[in-house]
C-alpha positions as CSV (number, residue, x, y, z in Angstrom):
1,X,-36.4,-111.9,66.2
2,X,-37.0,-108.1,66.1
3,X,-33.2,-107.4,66.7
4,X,-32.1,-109.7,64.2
5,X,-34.7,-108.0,61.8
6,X,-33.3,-104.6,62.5
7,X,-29.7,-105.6,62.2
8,X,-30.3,-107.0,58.9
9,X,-33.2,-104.0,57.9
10,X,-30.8,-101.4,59.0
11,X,-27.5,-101.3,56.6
12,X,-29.8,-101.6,54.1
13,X,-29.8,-98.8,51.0
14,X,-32.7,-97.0,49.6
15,X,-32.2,-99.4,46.8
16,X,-32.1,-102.4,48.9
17,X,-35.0,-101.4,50.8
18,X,-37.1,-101.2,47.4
19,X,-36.0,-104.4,46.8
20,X,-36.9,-106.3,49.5
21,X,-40.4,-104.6,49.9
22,X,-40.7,-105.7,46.4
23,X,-39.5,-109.3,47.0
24,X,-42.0,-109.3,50.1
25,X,-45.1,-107.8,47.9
26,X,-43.9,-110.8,45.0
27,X,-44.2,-113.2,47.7
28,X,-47.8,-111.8,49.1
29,X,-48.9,-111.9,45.4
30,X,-48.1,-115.4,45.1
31,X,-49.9,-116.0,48.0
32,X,-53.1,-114.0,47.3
33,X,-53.2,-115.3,43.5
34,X,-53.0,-119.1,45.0
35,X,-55.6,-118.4,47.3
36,X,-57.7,-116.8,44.5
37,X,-57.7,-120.0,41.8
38,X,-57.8,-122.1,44.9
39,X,-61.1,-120.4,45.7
40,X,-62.6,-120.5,42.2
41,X,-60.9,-124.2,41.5
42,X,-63.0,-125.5,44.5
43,X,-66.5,-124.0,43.3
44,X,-65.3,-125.5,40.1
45,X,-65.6,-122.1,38.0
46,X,-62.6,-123.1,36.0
47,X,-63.6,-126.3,35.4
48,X,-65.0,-125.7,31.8
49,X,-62.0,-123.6,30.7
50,X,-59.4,-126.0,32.2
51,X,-61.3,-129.0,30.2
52,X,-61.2,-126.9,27.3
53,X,-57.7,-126.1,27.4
54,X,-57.1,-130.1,28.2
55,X,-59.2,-131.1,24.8
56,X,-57.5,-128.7,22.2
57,X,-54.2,-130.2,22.6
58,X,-55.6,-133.6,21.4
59,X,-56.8,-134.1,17.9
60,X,-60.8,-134.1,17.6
61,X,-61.2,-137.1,15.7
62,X,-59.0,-139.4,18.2
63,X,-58.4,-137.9,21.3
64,X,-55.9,-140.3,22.4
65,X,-53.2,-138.7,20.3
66,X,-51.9,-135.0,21.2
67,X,-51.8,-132.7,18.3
68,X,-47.9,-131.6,16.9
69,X,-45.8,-133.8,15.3
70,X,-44.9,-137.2,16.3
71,X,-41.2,-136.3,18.2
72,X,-43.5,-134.0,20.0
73,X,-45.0,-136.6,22.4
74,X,-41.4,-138.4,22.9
75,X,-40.6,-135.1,23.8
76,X,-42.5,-133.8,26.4
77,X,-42.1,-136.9,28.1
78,X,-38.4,-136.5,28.4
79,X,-38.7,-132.8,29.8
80,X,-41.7,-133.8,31.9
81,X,-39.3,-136.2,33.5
82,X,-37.3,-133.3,34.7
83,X,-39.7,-132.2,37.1
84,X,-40.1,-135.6,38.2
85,X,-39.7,-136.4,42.2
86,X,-37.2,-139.3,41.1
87,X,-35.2,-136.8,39.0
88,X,-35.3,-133.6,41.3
89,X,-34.4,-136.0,44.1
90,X,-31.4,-136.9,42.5
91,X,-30.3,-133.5,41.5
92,X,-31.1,-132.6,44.8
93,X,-28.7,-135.3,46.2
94,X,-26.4,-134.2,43.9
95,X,-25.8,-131.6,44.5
96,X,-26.0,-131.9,48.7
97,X,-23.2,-134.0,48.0
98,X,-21.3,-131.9,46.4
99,X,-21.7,-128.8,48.8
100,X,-20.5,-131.4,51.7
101,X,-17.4,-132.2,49.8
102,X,-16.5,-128.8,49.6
103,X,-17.8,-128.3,52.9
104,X,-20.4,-125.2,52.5
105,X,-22.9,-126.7,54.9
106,X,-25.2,-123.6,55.7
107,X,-25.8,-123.9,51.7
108,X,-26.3,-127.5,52.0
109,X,-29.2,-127.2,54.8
110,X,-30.4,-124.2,52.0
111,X,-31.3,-126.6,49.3
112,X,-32.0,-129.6,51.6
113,X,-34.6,-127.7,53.8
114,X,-36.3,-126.2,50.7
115,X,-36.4,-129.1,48.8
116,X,-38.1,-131.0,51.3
117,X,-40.1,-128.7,52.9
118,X,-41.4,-127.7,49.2
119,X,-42.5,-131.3,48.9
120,X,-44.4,-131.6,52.4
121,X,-46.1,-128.6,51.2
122,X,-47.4,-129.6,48.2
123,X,-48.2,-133.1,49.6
124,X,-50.7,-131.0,52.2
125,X,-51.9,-129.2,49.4
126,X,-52.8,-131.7,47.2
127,X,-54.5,-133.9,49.5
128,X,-56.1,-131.0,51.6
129,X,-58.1,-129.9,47.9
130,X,-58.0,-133.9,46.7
131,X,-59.1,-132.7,43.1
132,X,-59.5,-135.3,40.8
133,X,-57.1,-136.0,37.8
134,X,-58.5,-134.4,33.6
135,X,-60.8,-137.4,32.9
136,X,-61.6,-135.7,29.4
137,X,-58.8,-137.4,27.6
138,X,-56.7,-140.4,28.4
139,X,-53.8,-139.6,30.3
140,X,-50.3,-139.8,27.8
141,X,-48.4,-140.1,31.5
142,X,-48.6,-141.6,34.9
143,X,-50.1,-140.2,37.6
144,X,-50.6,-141.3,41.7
145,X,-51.7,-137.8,43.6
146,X,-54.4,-135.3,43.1
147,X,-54.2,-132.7,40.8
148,X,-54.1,-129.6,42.7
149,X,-51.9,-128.0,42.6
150,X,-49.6,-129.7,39.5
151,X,-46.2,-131.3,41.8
152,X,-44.1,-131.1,39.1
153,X,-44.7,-127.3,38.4
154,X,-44.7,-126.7,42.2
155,X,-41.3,-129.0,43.0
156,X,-39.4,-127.4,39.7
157,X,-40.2,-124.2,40.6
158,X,-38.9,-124.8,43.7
159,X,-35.7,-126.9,43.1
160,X,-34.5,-125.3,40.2
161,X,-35.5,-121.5,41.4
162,X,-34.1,-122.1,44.2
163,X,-30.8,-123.7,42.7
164,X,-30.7,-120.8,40.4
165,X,-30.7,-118.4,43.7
166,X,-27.8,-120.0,45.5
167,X,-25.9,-120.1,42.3
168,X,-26.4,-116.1,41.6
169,X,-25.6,-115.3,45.1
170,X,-21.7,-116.9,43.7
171,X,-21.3,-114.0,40.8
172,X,-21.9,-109.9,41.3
173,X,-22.5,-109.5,37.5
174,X,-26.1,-109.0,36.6
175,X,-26.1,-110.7,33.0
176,X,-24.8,-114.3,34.9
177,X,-27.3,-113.7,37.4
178,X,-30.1,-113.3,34.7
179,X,-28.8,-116.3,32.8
180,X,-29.1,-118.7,35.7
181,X,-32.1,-117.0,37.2
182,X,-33.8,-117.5,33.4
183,X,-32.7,-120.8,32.4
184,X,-34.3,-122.2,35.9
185,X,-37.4,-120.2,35.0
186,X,-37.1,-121.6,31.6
187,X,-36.8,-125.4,33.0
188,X,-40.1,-125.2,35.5
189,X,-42.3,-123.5,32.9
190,X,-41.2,-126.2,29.9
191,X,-42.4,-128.6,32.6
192,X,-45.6,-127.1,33.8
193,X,-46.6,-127.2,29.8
194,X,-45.8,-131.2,29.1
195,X,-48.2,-131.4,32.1
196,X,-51.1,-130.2,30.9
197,X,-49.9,-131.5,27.1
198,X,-50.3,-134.9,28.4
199,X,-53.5,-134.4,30.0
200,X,-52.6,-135.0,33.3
201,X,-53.3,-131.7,35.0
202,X,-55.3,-128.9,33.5
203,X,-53.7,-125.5,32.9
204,X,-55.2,-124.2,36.5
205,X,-53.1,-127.1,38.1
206,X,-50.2,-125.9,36.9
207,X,-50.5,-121.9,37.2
208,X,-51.0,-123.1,41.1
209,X,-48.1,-124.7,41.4
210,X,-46.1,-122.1,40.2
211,X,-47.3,-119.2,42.4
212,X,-46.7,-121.7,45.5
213,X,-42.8,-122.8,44.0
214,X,-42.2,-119.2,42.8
215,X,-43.4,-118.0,46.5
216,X,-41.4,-120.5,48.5
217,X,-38.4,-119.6,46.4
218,X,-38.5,-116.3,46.7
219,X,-38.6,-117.0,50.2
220,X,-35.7,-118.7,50.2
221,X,-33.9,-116.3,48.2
222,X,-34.8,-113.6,50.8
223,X,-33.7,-115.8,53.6
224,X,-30.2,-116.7,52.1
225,X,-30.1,-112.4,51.2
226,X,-30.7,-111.9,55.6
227,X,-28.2,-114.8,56.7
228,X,-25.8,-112.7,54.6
229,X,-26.0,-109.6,56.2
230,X,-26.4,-111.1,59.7
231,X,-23.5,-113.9,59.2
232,X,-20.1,-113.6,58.7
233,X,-19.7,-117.2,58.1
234,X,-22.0,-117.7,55.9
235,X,-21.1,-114.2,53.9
236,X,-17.5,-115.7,53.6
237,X,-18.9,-118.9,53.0
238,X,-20.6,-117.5,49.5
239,X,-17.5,-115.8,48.9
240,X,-15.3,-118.3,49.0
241,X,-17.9,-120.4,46.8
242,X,-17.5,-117.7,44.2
243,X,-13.6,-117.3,44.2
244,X,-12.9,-120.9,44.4
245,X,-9.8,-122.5,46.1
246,X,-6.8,-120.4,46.4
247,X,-8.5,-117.5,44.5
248,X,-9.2,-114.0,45.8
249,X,-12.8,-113.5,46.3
250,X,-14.6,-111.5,43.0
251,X,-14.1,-107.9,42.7
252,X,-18.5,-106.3,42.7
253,X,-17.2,-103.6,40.6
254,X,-16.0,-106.6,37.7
């Protein structure tokens, strides 16, 4: 483990080395910040603002119907579905599939081992802190697990960050990268919002969720960044996924 380590630590540029002690310090942040709310969501000290939050999304006279505009509600619902386990099951599938057909199987144990593993973790979470659902309003969706931390803003994060990785790991220009790094950012936080919108998590559920998913993607992200630098076959295999058949791979300097 140590060799491997310094085979992949060792090419490395100054650059390269600041980045991966900062992926490595975003990762122990996640970590520390989960482990904080964890701490303060168990001795209940957010419980007032979270029911606070919960309450002025719902109109004070009825609070069975969210404030916003009608096509809001309709709305939420359909994004919310996005971060479904139905939904990021399928896309998960989906895409497996389609990394077997074009046979780039040390990606397709990428997105197959983080998707599920994601979802055991967040299945231990949840039932390890067993917090109750928001009881302060009805709930506008339906719900079978705990609360803590929010699965759909956990699973998101994790499917469509880490999605988003393997996708700007296919393209050396930065403005792609930041496109599909932000629209998979864009997709787990719309989702984390509907949750609370609906009054089936409070805002705490959510923000743990996405320090776990962000964390376990940038995990991944670092991982697929070593097997790079310490396999040729998997370095060509990223190539090739870039290039396409028959084509040269990209040119960095493009």
């Amino acid at each position: 483990m140590r060799r491997r380590l310094g085979e992949w630590i060792a090419p490395l540029t100054g650059s390269e080395r600041l980045r991966l002690w900062g992926l490595l310090a975003a990762i122990a942040a996640c970590c520390l910040g989960f482990a904080m709310l964890a701490d303060e969501v168990v001795e209940r000290e957010t419980q007032s603002f979270d029911e606070t939050v919960v309450r002025s999304l719902r109109r004070t006279d009825d609070p069975r119907i969210p404030v916003g505009p009608k096509w809001l509600l309709a709305a939420a619902r359909d994004v919310t579905s996005l971060g479904s386990g139905t939904v990021l099951a399928l896309i998960t599938v989906g895409v497996c599939g389609f990394l077997v057909l074009i046979r780039r199987f040390r990606s397709l144990l990428l997105v197959a081992g983080s998707t599920a593993g994601g979802a055991l973790v967040n299945s231990l979470l949840k039932h390890f802190f067993a917090r109750p659902r928001p009881s302060v309003v009805p709930h506008l969706a339906e719900v079978f697990a705990p609360s803590f931390p929010s699965g759909h803003a956990m699973l998101s994060a994790i499917v469509y960050l880490t999605l988003g990785t393997l996708l700007s790991q296919l393209t050396e220009r930065r403005r792609l990268k930041a496109y599909v790094l932000g629209m998979a950012v864009l997709l787990s936080f719309l989702v984390g919002l509907t949750r609370v919108y609906l009054g089936v998590h409070y805002l705490t559920d959510i923000l743990g969720g996405w320090m776990v998913g962000l964390a376990w993607a940038l995990l991944t992200g670092l991982l697929v960044s070593g097997a790079k630098r310490t396999s040729p076959a998997l370095r060509d295999e990223v190539r090739k996924g870039a290039s396409g058949p028959g084509e040269p791979p990209p040119d960095p300097a493009a």
